[in-house]
C-alpha positions in Angstrom: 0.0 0.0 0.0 2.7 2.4 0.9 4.5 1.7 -2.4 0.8 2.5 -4.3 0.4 5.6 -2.4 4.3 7.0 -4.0 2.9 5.7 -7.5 -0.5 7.8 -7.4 1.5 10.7 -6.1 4.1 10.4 -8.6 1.7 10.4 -11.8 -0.8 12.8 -10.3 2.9 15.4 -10.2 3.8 13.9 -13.7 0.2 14.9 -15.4 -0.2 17.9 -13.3 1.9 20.5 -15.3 -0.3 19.6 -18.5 -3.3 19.9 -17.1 -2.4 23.2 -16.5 -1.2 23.9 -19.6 -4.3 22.8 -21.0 -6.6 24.9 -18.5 -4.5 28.4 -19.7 -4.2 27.2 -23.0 -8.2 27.0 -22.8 -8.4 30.6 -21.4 -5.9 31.8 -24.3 -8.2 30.4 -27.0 -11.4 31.6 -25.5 -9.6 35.4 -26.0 -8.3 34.5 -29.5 -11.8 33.3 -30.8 -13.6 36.3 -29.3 -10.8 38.7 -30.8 -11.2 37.2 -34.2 -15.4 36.8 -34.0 -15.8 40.9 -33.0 -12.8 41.1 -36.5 -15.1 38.3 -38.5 -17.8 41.0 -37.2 -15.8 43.9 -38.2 -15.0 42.4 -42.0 -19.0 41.8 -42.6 -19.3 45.7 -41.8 -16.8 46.2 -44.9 -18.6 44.4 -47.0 -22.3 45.6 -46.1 -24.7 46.9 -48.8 -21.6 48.0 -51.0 -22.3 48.7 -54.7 -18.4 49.5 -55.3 -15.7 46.8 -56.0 -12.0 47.0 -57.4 -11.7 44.2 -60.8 -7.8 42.4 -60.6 -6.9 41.0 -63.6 -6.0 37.2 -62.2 -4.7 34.5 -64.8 -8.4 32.7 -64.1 -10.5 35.9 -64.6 -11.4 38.8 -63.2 -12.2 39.1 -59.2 -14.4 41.7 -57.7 -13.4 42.8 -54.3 -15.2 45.0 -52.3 -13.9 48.7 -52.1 -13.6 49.2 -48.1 -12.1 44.9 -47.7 -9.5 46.1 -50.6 -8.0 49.3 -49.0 -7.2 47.0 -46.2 -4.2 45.5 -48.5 -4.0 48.9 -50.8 -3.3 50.8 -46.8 -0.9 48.2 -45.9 1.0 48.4 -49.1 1.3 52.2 -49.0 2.2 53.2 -45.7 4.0 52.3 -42.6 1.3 50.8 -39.9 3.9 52.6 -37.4 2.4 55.5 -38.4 0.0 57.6 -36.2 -3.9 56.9 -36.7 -4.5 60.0 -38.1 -2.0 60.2 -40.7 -3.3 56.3 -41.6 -6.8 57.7 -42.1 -5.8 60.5 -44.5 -4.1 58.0 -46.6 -7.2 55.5 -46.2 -9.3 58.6 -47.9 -6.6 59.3 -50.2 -6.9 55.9 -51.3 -10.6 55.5 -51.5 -10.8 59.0 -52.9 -8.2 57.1 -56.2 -10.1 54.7 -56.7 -13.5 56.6 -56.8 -11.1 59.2 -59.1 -10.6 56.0 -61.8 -13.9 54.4 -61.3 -16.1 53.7 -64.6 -18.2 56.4 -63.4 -17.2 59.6 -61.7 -19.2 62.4 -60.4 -21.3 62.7 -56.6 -24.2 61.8 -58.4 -23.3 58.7 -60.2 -21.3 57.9 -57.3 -24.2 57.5 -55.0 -26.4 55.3 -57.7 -27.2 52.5 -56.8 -26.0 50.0 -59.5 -22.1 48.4 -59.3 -19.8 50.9 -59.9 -15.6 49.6 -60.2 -12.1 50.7 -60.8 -9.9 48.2 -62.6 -6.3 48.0 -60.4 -4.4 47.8 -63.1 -5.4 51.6 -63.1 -4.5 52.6 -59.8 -0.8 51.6 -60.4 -0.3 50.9 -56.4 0.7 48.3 -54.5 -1.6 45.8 -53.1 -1.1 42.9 -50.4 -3.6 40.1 -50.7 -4.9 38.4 -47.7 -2.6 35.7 -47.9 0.7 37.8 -48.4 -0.6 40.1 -45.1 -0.8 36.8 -43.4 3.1 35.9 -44.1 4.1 39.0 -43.7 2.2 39.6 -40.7 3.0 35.8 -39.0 1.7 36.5 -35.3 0.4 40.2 -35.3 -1.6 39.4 -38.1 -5.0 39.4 -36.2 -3.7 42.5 -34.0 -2.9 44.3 -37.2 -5.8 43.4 -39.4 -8.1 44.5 -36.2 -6.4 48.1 -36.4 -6.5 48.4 -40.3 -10.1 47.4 -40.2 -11.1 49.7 -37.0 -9.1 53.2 -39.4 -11.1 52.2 -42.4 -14.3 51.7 -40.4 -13.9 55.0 -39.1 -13.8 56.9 -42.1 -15.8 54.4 -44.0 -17.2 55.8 -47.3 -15.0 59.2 -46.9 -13.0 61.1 -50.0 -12.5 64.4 -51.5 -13.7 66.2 -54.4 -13.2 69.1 -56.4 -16.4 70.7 -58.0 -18.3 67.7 -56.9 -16.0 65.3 -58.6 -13.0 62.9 -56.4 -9.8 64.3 -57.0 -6.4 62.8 -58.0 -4.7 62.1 -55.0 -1.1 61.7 -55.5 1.2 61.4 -52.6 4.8 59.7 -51.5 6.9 59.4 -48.7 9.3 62.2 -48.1 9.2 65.6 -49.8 12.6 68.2 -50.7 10.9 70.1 -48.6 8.3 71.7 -49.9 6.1 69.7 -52.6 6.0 70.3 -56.1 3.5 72.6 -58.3 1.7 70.0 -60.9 1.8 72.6 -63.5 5.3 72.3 -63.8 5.3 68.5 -64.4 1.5 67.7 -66.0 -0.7 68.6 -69.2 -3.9 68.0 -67.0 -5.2 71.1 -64.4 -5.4 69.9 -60.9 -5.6 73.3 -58.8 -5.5 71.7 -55.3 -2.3 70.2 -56.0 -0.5 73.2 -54.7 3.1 74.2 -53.5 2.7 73.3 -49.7 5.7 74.0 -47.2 7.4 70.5 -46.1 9.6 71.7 -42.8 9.8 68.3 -41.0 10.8 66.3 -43.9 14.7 67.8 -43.9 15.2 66.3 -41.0 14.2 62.7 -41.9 16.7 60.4 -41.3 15.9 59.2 -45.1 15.9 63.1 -46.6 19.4 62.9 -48.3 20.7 59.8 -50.0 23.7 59.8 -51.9 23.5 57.3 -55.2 27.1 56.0 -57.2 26.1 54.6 -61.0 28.8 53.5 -62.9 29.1 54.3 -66.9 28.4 51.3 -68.1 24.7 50.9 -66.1 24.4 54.5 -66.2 24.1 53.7 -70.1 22.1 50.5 -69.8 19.4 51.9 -67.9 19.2 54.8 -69.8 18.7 53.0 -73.5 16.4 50.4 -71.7 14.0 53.2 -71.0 14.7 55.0 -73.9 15.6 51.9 -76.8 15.1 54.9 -80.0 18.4 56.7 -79.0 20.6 54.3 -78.2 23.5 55.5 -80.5 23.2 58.9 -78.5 23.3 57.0 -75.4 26.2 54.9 -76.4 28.4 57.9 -77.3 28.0 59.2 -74.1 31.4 60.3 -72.2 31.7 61.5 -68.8 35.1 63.2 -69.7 33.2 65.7 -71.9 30.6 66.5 -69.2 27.7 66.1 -72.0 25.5 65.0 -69.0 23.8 67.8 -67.0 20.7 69.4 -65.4 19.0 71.8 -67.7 16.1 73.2 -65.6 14.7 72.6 -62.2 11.7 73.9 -60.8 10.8 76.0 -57.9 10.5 73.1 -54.9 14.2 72.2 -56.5 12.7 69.1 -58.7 14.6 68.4 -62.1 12.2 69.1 -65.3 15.0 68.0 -67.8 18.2 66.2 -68.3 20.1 66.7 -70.9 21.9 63.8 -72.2 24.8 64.2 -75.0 22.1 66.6 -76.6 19.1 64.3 -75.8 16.5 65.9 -73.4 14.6 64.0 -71.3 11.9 64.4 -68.3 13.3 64.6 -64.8 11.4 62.1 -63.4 11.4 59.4 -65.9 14.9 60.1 -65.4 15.1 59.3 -61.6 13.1 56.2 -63.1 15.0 55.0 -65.4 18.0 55.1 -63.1 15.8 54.1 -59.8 16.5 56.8 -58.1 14.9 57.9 -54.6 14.0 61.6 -56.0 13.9 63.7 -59.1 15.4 66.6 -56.5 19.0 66.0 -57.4 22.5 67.1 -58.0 25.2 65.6 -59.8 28.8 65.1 -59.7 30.0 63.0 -62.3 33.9 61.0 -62.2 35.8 59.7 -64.8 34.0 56.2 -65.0 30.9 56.9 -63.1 28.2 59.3 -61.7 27.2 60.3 -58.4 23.4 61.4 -57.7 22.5 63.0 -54.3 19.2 63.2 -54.0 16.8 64.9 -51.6 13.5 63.4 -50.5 11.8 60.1 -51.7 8.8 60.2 -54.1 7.3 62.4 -56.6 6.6 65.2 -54.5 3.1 65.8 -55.4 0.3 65.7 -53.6 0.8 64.5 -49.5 4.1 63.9 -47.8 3.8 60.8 -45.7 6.8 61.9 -43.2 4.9 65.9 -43.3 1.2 64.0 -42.3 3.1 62.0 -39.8 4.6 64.7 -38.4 1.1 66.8 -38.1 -0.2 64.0 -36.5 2.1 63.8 -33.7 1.4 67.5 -33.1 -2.3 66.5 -32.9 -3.6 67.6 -36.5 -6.3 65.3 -37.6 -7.4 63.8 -40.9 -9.4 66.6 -41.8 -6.8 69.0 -41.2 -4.3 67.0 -42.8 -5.6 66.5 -46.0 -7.1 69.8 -46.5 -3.5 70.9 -46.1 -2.2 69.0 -49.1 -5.3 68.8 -51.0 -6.0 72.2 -51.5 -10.0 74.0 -51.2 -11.6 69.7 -51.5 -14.6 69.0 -49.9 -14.9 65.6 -47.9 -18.2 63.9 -49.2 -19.3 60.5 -48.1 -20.8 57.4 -49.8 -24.5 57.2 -48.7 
């Protein structure tokens, strides 16, 4: 008997640790499943009554996904979730506003019909994260993460801007030269709320100045890859000669045009063709090579991510936000 009496002690010690394992481990399920039932509850609200979709192009046809469930991958794609909630709720209407802006039907009227209205993403020309990318990328905060994107879209659900009763253009980027750039500079079309807006927190960005080195030979490549028809001109490039150089800049300090062994060509397809951060640039060019510094990240039209951050740390909202960068809009909502 006194021998049984060890044995039941010694198995009741043995199990004892996984029982309570499985007890907590209980208790941490029961929170998961409630976390992701009020997010399951949250996704149905995106997806409620909505007569507006974005069509990808997928190699077995076209899918329709709902407007508000897509700007939870177009947000996630286009801005830093470290970001303040403010400055993540100006870019959720900036986004919402694009799309509306290349839907088959614009105006506030046609807008607020009732039949399906779409934009193709092909259009938009922005990054998007599907659910299943979010989810690798993500790993463990996805849940957490997905529950904050979907609470900042909820709570500006159906908001973006217009101009004369129409959604605007809304460009924007990450870090300005600082101040952004006047459209009319840079674009045939008239966009008058894409104005000239001072940038001051962006020069000191820890990203604002980046120094790039191209060599000749890639310099050359890159160049007659974007632009195939003058190759020969390209070719006969030499650095010795200094037949390379900025012909005009405008006032935010953006290159318009490059001139290249007599070849002019657009500032920013330019800092394309060569990938560089910004079109805002100087250049120093060696015997064998070329050095770009560049100032800022991004086009420079439209909304400064790094500026909007900055606002929103100094307790600027949305509102006040994008009607800083997105000059005389109105914000209208989806009924």
């Amino acid at each position: 008997m006194k021998y049984k009496k060890y044995w039941f002690m010694g198995i009741a010690l043995f199990i004892l640790p996984y029982i309570m394992v499985l007890i907590f481990a209980d208790n941490y399920t029961v929170i998961e499943t409630d976390k992701e039932r009020e997010l399951f509850k949250m996704q149905e609200k995106l997806t409620q009554s909505t007569n507006y979709y974005v069509a990808r192009e997928l190699d077995c046809g076209m899918q329709f996904i709902p407007m508000e469930e897509y700007l939870i991958g177009l947000t996630a794609a286009n801005i830093p979730l470290n970001y303040e909630n403010e400055t993540i709720k100006a870019q959720i209407v900036a986004l919402r506003t694009l799309i509306l802006f290349h839907s088959d039907e614009k105006g506030n009227n046609k807008i607020n019909k009732t039949e399906y209205i779409f934009a193709r993403e092909s259009e938009l020309e922005l990054a998007y994260y599907t659910d299943a990318k979010l989810r690798i990328l993500w790993d463990t905060l996805y849940t957490e993460n997905y529950y904050r994107l979907c609470s900042l879209v909820l709570s500006v659900k159906g908001i973006y801007m217009t101009y004369n009763d129409e959604p605007i253009e809304a460009p924007f980027f990450y870090l300005s030269a600082g101040m952004t750039r006047n459209v009319y500079e840079i674009m045939e079309s008239e966009y008058p709320y894409l104005q000239v807006v001072e940038c001051p927190h962006d020069i000191f960005n820890d990203d604002f100045v980046k120094t790039i080195h191209i060599k000749e030979k890639n310099f050359k490549e890159d160049l007659i890859e974007a632009y195939p028809e003058y190759t020969a001109e390209i070719r006969n490039v030499d650095f010795l000669k200094s037949n390379v150089e900025i012909e005009k800049k405008d006032e935010s300090g953006y290159v318009l045009w490059v001139k290249v062994n007599g070849i002019y060509i657009p500032g920013e397809a330019f800092r394309v063709a060569l990938n560089l951060p910004s079109s805002s640039f100087s250049m120093e060019i060696f015997e064998d090579s070329v050095a770009f510094v560049c100032n800022g990240n991004g086009l420079g039209i439209g909304m400064s991510q790094n500026e909007a951050n900055e606002m929103a740390k100094e307790m600027s909202d949305f509102k006040e936000i994008l009607s800083y960068f997105y000059k005389n809009c109105q914000l209208k909502k989806i009924e």
